[in-house]
C-alpha positions as CSV (number, residue, x, y, z in Angstrom):
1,X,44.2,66.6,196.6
2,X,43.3,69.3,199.0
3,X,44.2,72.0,200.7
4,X,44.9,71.8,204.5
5,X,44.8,74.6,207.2
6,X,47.9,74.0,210.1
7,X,47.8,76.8,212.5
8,X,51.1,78.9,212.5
9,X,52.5,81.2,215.6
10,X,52.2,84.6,215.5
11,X,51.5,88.0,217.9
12,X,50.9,91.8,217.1
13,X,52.6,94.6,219.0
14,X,51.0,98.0,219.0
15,X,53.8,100.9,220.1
16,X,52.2,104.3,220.7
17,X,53.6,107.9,221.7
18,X,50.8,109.6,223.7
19,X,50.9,113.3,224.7
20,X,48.5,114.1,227.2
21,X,46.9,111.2,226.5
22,X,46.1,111.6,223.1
23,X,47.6,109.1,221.2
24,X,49.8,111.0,218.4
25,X,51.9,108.0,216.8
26,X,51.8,104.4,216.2
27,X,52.9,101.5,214.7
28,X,52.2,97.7,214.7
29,X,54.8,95.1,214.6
30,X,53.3,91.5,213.6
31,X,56.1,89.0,214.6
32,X,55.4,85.9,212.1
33,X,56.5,82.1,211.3
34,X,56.9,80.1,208.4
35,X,58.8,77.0,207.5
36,X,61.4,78.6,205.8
37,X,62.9,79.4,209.1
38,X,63.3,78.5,212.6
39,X,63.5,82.2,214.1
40,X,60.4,84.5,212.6
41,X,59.8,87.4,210.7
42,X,59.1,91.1,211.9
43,X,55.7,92.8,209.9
44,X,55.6,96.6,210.7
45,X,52.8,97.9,209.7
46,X,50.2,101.4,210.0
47,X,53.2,103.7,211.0
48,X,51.4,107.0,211.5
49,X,52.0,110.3,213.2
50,X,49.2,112.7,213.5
51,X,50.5,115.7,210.7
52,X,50.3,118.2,214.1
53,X,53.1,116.0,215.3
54,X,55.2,115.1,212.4
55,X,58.7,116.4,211.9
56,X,59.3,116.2,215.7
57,X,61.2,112.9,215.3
58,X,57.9,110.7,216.9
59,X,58.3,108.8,213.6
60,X,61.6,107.8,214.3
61,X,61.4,107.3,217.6
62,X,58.7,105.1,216.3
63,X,60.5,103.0,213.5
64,X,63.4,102.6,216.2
65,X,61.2,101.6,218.7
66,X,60.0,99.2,216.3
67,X,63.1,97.8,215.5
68,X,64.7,97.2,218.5
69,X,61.4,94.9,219.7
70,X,61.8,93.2,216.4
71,X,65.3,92.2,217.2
72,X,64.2,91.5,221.1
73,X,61.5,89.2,219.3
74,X,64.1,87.7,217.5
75,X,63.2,88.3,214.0
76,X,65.3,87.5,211.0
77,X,63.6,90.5,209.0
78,X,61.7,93.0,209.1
79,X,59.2,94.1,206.6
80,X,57.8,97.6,206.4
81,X,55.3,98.7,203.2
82,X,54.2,101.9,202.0
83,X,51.7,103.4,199.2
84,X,53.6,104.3,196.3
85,X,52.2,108.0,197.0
86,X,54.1,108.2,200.5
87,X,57.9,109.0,198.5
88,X,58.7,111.5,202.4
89,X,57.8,107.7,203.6
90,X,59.7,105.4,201.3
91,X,62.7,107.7,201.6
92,X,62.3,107.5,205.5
93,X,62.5,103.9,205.6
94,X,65.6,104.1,203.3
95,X,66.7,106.5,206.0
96,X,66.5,104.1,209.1
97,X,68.1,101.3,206.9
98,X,65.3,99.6,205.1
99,X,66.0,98.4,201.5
100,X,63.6,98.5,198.4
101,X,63.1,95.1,198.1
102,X,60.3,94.5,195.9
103,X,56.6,95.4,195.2
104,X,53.4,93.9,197.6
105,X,50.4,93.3,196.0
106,X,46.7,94.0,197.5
107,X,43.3,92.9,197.0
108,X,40.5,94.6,199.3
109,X,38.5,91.6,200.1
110,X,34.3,93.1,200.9
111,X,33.8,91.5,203.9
């Protein structure tokens, strides 16, 4: 036995808010397939606000933004992690409509 590689589709979506042409929020969305289902997967991901910015509502705008391409994408789900230090970012996901749905593991790979 072996293990084979089969390419699958995917594409990443930055959204930024810019004043002056600084950027001053972000977030990527990484719409994903598997074969668990024929429509894909949202991944939202790196949702920042420079501290200068935040409590202005760029982070919403941000996780709506993110959202609405998601569905426009056609996406089944969206995912959205956090560190278990950001609780002011857990409880904003809960916020928007985002469930706790479990735990995600990590392993820094040295590369």
């Amino acid at each position: 036995m072996r293990i084979e590689k089969n390419p699958i589709d995917a594409r990443g979506i930055k959204l930024v808010v810019h004043d002056g042409g600084v950027e001053v929020g972000r977030v990527y969305l990484y719409v994903l397939h598997n074969s668990l289902h024929e429509v894909p997967f949202g991944y939202m991901e790196d949702l920042f606000v420079d501290e200068s910015y935040r409590g202005k509502g760029i982070g919403k705008q941000l996780i709506s933004a993110v959202v609405a391409e998601a569905k426009m994408q056609g996406c089944y789900k969206l995912i959205g992690t956090t560190r278990h230090s950001k609780p002011d970012v857990q409880e904003m996901y809960v916020r928007y409509g985002f469930e706790n749905w479990g735990m995600e593991f990590r392993m820094d790979l040295d590369t």
